[in-house]
C-alpha positions, -999 to 999 in steps of 0.1 A, spaced: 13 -176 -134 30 -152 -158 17 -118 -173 -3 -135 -196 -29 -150 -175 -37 -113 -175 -39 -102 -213 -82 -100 -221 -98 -122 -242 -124 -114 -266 -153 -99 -247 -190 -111 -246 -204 -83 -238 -207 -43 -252 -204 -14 -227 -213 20 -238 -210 43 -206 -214 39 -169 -197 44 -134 -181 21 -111 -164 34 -69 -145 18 -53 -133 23 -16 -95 9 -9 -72 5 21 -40 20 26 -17 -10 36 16 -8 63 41 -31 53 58 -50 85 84 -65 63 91 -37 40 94 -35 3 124 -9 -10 141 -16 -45 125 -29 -76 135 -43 -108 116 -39 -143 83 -38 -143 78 -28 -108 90 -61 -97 104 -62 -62 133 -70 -56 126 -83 -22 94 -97 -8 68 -80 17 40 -84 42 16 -56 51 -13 -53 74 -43 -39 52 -56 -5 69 -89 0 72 -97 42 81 -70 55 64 -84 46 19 -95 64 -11 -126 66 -27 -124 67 -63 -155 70 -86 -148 62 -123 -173 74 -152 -168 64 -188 -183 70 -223 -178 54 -256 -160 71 -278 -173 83 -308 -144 69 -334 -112 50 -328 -85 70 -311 -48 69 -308 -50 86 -272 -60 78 -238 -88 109 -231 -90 115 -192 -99 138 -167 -86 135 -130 -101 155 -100 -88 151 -64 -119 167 -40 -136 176 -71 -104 202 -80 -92 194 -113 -57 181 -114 -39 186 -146 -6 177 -121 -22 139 -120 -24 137 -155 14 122 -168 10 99 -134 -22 84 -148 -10 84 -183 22 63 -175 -2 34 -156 -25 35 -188 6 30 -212 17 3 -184 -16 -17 -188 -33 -11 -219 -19 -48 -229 -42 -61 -204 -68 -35 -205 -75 -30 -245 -109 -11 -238 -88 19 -225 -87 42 -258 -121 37 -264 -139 54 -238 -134 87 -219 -131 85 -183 -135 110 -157 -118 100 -125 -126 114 -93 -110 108 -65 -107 115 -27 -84 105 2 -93 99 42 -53 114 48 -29 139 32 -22 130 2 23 118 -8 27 119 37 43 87 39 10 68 42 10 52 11 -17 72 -8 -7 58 -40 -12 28 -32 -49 31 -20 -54 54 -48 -39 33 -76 -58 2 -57 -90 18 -62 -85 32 -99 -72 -5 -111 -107 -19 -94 -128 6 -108 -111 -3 -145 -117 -44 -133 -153 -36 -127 -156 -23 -164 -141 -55 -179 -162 -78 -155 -191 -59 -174 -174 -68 -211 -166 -108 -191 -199 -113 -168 -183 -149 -163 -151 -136 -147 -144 -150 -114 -140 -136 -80 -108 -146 -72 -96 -141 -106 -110 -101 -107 -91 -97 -71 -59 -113 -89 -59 -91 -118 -69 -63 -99 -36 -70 -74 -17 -72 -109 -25 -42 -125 -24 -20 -94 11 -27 -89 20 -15 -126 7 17 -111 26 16 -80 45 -16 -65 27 -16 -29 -5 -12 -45 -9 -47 -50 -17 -54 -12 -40 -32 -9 -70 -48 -30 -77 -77 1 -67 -81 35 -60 -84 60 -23 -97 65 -7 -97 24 23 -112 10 37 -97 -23 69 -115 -37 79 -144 -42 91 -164 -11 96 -206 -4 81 -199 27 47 -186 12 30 -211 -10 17 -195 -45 35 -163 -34 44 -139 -67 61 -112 -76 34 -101 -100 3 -99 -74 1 -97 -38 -15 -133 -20 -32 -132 12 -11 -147 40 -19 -184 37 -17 -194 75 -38 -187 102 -31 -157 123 -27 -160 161 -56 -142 176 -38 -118 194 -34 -101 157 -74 -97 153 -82 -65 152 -49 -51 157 -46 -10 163 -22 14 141 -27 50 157 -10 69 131 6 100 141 14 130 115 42 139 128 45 160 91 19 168 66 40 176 40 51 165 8 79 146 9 110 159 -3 123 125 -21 97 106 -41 95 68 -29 103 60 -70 135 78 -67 143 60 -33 135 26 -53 159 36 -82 187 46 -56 186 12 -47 205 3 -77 243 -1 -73 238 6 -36 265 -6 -13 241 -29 10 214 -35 -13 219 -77 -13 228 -82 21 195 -59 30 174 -84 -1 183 -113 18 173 -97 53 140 -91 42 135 -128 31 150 -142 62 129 -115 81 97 -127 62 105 -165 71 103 -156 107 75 -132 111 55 -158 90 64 -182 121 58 -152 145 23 -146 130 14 -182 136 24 -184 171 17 -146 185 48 -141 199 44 -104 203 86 -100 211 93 -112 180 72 -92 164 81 -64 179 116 -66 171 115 -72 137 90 -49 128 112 -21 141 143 -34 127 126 -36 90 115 -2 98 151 14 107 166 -5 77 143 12 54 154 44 66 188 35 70 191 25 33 181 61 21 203 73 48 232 52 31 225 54 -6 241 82 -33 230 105 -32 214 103 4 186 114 20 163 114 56 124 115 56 127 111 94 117 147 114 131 156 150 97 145 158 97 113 147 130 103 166 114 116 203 83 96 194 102 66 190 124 75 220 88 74 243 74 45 226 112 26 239 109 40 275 70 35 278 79 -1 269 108 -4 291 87 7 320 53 -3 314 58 -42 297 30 -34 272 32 -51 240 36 -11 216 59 -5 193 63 16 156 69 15 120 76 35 93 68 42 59 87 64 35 79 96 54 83 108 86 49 95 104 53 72 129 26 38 127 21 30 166 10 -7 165 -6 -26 194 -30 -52 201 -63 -52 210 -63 -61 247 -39 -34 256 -53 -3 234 -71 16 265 -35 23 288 -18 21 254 -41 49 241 -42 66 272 -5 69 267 -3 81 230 -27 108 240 -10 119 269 25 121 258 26 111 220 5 136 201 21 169 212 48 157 185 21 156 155 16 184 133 -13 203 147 -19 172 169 -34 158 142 -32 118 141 -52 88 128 -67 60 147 -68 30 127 -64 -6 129 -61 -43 106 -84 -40 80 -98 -67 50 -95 -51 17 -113 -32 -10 -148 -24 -13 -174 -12 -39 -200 11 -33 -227 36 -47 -222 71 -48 
């Protein structure tokens, strides 16, 4: 498919105001996603679990315009506080997709908008955010296109979400999702996240990510400078073609449950991510003292113990403790005992694999 699959046709239908919600995940990517082209192409492929506890909730109400206008006419509220700060954010994803959303000028919209975790902490809260807005703005047009498909709507939805922020686009279904083209992943894309076409090994059902907020903050480095740093970088290929060769074996790794393997290269693609903004010019580290002794206890628990734990990491310095379902009581036991004294507060999420996007009523 190319970006025109995605350009509206004439609609059947008139809309003159309503209101759409949608609930979406956060994702983790296992195989991570850092440097993009044009477009917010990647430049390397990823995999992600889809979260489930850790979304946004984003209600979108709209009203006809009176006359044709020139402008997009918005309001954003994050926990009903009115963000003027969102505004150029939203406006930049508007100018990025009003070729595939024409309707956009000609209503008003007031976007409201809520998350289940601090906001820019290195849990991906633009991507459930952006996720949820791109549904909400699907919903409209399957009101102007009643006989728009499922699977295309979740498509689309994957397609414009990632104009508003590249990991997005895994975060519309779930629960294991592909973004990027790869040989090993038939109908993969780079314009739309797929869901992982094999069957899973059971031992991935209901996998657990406690996440622990090691920092609360804001992040000092955006994740869209870290992307653009990426360019002319020193290791930027040879770390491309690791990802692809890291996403050819995990696909195998998923299939057969073999939980070493898994291990190992989700902690690898997590200390190349960080090592590549440790590495680029100019460079920069998201990871906290904190975050280092966690990973130092989740080693020697594993050394000692033979339980199947380990971590990842997203752009920030909270640490994703994943494990499977048939070891989450001593495994638990343990991140309460001797992990959470290293979160903020001892504040820390208990989440697990989750399966997508969902609209409700409020």
């Amino acid at each position: 498919m190319t970006e025109t699959n995605f350009v509206s046709k004439p609609f059947t239908k008139q809309v003159t105001h309503g209101r759409f919600s949608w609930q979406s995940p956060s994702n983790i990517a296992l195989v991570k996603y850092w440097g993009k082209k044009t477009n917010q192409i990647p430049e390397n492929p990823s995999i992600s679990f889809t979260l489930d506890a850790c979304r946004t909730t984003t209600s979108l109400e709209f009203k006809k315009r009176e006359q044709s206008k020139t402008d997009f006419s918005f309001d954003i509220y994050l926990d009903n506080v009115l963000l003027e700060d969102f505004k150029p954010k939203i406006t930049t994803f508007f100018e990025r997709i009003e070729k595939y959303i024409p309707f956009l000028k000609a209503y008003h919209f007031i976007i409201k908008t809520s998350n289940s975790f601090p906001h820019s902490s290195g849990i991906a809260s633009s991507a459930s955010g952006m996720s949820a807005l791109a549904l909400c703005l699907m919903s409209i047009e399957k009101e102007l296109m009643p006989e728009m498909t499922d699977d295309y709507f979740n498509q689309k939805a994957s397609f414009l979400a990632r104009l508003g922020s590249g990991s997005a686009c895994r975060s519309i279904e779930g629960d294991l999702i592909v973004w990027g083209r790869h040989i090993d992943i038939p109908n993969s894309s780079d314009l739309f996240g797929v869901k992982f076409p094999h069957e899973a090994h059971k031992i991935f059902r209901n996998y657990h990510d406690t996440i622990l907020l090691v920092d609360k903050g804001e992040k000092q480095v955006s994740s869209t400078i870290g992307h653009n740093l990426m360019h002319g970088h020193p290791f930027a290929q040879n770390r491309f073609n690791q990802a692809k060769n890291n996403l050819a074996k995990l696909s195998i790794i998923l299939q057969n449950g073999d939980l070493n393997g898994f291990m190992e290269i989700v902690e690898s693609e997590a200390l190349t991510l960080h090592a590549m903004m440790m590495t680029s010019l100019p460079y920069f580290m998201l990871m906290k003292p904190n975050t280092l002794e966690v990973i130092n206890k989740i080693w020697a628990f594993r050394e000692k113990t033979g339980l199947h734990i380990c971590f990842t990491l997203d752009a920030g310095a909270n640490v994703h403790v994943l494990y499977p379902e048939n070891e989450a009581e001593e495994i638990y036991d343990f991140i309460k005992n001797e992990l959470v004294a290293y979160c903020q507060n001892g504040h820390y999420i208990c989440d697990r694999i989750g399966f997508g996007a969902k609209q409700i009523d409020i």
